[in-house]
GUNULUM-869839 format. One record per residue (C-alpha): x, y, z; residue number from 1. Coordinates in nm, 3 decimals. Example, Ala and Ser with C-alpha at 12.3 -4.5 7.8 and 13.67 -1.06 7.14 Angstrom:
<sites>
((1.230 -0.450 0.780) 1),
((1.367 -0.106 0.714) 2),
</sites>
This chain:
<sites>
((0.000 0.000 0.000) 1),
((0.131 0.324 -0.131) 2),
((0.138 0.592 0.213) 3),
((0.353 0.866 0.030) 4),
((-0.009 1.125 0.015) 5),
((-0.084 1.004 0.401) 6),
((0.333 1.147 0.467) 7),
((0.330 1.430 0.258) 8),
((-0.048 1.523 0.409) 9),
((0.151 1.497 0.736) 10),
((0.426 1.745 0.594) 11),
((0.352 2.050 0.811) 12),
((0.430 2.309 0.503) 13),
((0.279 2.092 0.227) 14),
((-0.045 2.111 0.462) 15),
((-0.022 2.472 0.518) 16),
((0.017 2.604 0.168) 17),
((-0.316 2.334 0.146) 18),
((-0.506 2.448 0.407) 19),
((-0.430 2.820 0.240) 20),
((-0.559 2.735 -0.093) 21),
((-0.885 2.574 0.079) 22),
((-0.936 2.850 0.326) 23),
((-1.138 3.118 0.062) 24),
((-1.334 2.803 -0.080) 25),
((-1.446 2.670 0.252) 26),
((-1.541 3.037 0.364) 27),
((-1.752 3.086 0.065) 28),
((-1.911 2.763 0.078) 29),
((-2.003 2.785 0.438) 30),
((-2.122 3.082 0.437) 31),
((-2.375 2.978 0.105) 32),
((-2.493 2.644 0.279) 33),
((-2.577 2.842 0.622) 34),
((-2.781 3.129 0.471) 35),
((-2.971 2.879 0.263) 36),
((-3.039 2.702 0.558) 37),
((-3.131 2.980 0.775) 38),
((-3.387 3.087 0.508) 39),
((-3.538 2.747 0.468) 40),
((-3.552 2.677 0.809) 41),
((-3.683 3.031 0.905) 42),
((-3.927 3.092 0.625) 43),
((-3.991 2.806 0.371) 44),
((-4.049 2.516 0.686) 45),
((-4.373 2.497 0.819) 46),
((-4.435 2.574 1.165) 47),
((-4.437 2.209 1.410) 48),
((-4.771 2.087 1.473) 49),
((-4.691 2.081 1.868) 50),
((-4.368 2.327 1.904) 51),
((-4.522 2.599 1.642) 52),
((-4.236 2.812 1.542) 53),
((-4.039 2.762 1.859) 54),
((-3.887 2.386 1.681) 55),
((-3.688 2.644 1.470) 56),
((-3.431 2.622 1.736) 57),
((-3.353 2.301 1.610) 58),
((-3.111 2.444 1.319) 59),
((-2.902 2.606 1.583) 60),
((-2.899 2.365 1.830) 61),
((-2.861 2.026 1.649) 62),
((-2.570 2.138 1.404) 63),
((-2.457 2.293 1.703) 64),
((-2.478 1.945 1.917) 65),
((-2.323 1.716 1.608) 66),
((-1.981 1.924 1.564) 67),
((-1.953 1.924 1.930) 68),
((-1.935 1.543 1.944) 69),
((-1.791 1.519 1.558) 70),
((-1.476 1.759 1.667) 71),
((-1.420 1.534 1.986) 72),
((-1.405 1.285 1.736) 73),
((-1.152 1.454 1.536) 74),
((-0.929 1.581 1.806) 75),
((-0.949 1.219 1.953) 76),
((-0.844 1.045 1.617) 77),
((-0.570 1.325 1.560) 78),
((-0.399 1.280 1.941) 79),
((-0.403 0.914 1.844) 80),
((-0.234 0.958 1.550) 81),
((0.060 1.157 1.682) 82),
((0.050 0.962 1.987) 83),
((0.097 0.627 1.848) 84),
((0.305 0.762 1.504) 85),
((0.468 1.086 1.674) 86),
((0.295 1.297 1.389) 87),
((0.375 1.637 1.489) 88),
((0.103 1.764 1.241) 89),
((-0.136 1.503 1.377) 90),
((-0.152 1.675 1.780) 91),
((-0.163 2.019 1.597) 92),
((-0.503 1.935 1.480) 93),
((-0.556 1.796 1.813) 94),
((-0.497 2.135 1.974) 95),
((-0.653 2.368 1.710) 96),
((-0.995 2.134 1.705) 97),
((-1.007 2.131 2.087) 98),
((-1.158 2.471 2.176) 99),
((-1.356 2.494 1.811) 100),
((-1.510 2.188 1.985) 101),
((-1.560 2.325 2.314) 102),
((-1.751 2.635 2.142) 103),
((-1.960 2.450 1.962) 104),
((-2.031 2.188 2.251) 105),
((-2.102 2.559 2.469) 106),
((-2.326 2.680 2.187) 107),
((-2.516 2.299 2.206) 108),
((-2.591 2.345 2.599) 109),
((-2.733 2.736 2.586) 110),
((-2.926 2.662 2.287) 111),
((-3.055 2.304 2.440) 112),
((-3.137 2.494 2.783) 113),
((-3.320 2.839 2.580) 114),
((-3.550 2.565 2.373) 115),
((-3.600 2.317 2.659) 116),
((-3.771 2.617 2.864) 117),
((-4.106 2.643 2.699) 118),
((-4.083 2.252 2.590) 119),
((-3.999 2.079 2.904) 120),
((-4.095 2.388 3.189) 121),
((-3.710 2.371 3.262) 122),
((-3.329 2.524 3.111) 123),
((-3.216 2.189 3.302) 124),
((-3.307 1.851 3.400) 125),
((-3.022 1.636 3.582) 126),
((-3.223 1.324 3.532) 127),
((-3.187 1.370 3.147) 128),
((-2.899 1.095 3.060) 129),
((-2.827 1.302 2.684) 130),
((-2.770 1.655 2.888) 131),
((-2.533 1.489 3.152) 132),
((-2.318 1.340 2.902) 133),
((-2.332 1.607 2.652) 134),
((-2.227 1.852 2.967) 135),
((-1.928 1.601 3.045) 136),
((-1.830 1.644 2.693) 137),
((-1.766 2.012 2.761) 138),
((-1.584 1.896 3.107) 139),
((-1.341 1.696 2.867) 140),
((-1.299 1.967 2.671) 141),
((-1.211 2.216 2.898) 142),
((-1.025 1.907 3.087) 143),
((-0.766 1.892 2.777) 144),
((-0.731 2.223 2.741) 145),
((-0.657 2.320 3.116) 146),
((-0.404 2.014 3.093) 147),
((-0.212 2.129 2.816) 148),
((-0.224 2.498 2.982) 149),
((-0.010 2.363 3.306) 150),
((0.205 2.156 3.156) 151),
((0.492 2.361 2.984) 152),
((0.702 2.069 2.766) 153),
((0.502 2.090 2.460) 154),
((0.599 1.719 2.379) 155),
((0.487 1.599 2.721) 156),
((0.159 1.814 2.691) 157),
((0.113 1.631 2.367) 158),
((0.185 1.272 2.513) 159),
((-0.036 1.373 2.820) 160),
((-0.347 1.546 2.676) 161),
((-0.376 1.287 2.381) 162),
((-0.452 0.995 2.642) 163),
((-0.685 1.202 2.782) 164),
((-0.878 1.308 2.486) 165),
((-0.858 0.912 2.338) 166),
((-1.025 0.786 2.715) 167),
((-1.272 1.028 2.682) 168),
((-1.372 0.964 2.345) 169),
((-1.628 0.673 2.466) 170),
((-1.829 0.948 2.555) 171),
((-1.925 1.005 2.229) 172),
((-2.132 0.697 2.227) 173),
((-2.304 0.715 2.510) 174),
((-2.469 1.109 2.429) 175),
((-2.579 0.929 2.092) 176),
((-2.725 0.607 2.240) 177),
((-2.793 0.744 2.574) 178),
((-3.207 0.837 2.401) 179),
((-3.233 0.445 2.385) 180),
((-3.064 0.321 2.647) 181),
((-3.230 0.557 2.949) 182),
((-3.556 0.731 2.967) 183),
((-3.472 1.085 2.878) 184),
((-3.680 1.433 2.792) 185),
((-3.494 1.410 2.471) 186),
((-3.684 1.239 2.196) 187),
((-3.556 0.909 2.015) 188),
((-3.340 0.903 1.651) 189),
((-3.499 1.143 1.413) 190),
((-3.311 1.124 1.108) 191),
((-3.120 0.821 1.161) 192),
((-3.428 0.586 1.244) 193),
((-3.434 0.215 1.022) 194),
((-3.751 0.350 0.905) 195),
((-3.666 0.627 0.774) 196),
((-3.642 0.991 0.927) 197),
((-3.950 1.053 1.191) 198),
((-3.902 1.472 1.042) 199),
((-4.102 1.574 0.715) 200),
((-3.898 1.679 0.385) 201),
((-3.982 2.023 0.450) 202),
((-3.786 2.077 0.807) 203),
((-3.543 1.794 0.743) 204),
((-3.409 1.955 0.393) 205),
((-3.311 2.252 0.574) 206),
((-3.131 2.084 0.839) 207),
((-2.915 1.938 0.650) 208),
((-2.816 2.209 0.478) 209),
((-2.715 2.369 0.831) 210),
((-2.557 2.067 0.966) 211),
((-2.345 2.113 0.626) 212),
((-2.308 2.468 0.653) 213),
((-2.157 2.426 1.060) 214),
((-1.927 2.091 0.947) 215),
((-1.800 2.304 0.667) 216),
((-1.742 2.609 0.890) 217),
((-1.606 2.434 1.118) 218),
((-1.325 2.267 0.858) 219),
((-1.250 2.641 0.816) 220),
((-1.212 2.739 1.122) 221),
((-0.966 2.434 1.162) 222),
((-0.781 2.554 0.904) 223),
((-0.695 2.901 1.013) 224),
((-0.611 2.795 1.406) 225),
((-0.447 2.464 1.209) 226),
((-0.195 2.732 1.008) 227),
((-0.142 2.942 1.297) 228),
((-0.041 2.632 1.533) 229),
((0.170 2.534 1.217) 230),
((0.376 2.871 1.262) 231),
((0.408 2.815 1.612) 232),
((0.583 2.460 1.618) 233),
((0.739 2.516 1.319) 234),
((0.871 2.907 1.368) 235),
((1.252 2.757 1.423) 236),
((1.247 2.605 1.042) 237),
((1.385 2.768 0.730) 238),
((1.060 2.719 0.622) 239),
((0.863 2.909 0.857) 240),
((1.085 3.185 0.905) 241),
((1.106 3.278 0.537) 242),
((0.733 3.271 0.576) 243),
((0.740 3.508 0.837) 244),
((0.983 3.747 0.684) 245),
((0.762 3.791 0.341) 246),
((0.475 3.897 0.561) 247),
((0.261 3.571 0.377) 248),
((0.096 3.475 0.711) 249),
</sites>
């Protein structure tokens, strides 16, 4: 099996003159795919036959929820990676996904709590197996990121936060199953049922548009912290200074 793309994807300036070509494209598209979600989930879906308009939250709040528990996923994979290879590249996108994750994962909980008000007569509900999880998500987040703040060897903060973030990772899991395993205020699968989605064309179209929109957003995002962790590890190589110098940062 031919691995030369996986080594020269791992190149650290071969992925940053990348991620600078892809930067404007990702912006553009992200920014299409979220207005036309917006609209169609603001004006061309009908209102909910129980929720009237207040359902609308869900295009916030579920894109919101998914890249919380899809950039875990990615900042677990990546700490792998490096951990197991010693990828320097690989626990860059470790570190740059981390607080991306931990915004979005923020963004999940206020926007659960503001629709859960006039839906369940509470911002909060401690029996609720989905909110405890999803709330130890953010705990894990903010765990790997106040781990790598005290520990000053880069490598060891590497080595150190990586198992953390690959332990935590069967978290992930349990938020998604935790509807069918416990009795929670949250409702079962929606889109992802055997049967097909339990959402009608007209609200579900929209959706995933705006869970498109926030995944592609949040690639772009990547991208610029990616490039300006790049700069950092790599600021002592020929490289990178030259870089520097010709103000093409």
């Amino acid at each position: 099996m031919n691995l030369r793309w996986f080594y020269k994807l791992a190149s650290p300036p071969y992925f940053y003159r990348l991620a600078g070509t892809l930067r404007p494209w990702l912006s553009g598209l992200s920014i299409t795919l979220i207005v036309a979600g917006t609209y169609g989930g603001l004006v061309l879906a009908p209102p909910d036959y129980l929720q009237g308009d207040g359902f609308r939250m869900i295009y916030v709040h579920v894109p919101s929820a998914y890249l919380g528990m899809m950039a875990y996923v990615v900042m677990a994979t990546a700490a792998a990676i490096g951990f197991i290879w010693r990828i320097k590249l690989a626990h860059a996108v470790a570190v740059s996904a981390a607080p991306l994750g931990a915004s979005f994962t923020f963004l999940g909980l206020v926007t659960g709590a503001i629709w859960g008000k006039p839906m369940w007569g509470t911002f909060w509900q401690w029996s609720d197996a989905r909110l405890v999880f999803f709330l130890v998500l953010f705990f894990l987040y903010m765990g790997y990121l106040a781990l790598r703040e005290v520990t000053e060897d880069r490598d060891k903060a590497d080595r150190l936060s990586a198992v953390l973030a690959v332990v935590g990772v069967i978290n992930i899991p349990i938020i998604h199953y935790s509807v069918e395993w416990w009795t929670t205020l949250h409702q079962g699968p929606t889109i992802t049922r055997l049967d097909g989605p339990s959402i009608t064309m007209d609200m579900l179209a929209p959706l995933l548009v705006m869970i498109a929109g926030f995944s592609v957003f949040f690639v772009w995002l990547l991208f610029v912290r990616l490039q300006g962790e790049i700069l950092v590890r790599e600021q002592k190589s020929r490289w990178a200074q030259e870089l520097m110098q010709r103000g093409r940062v």
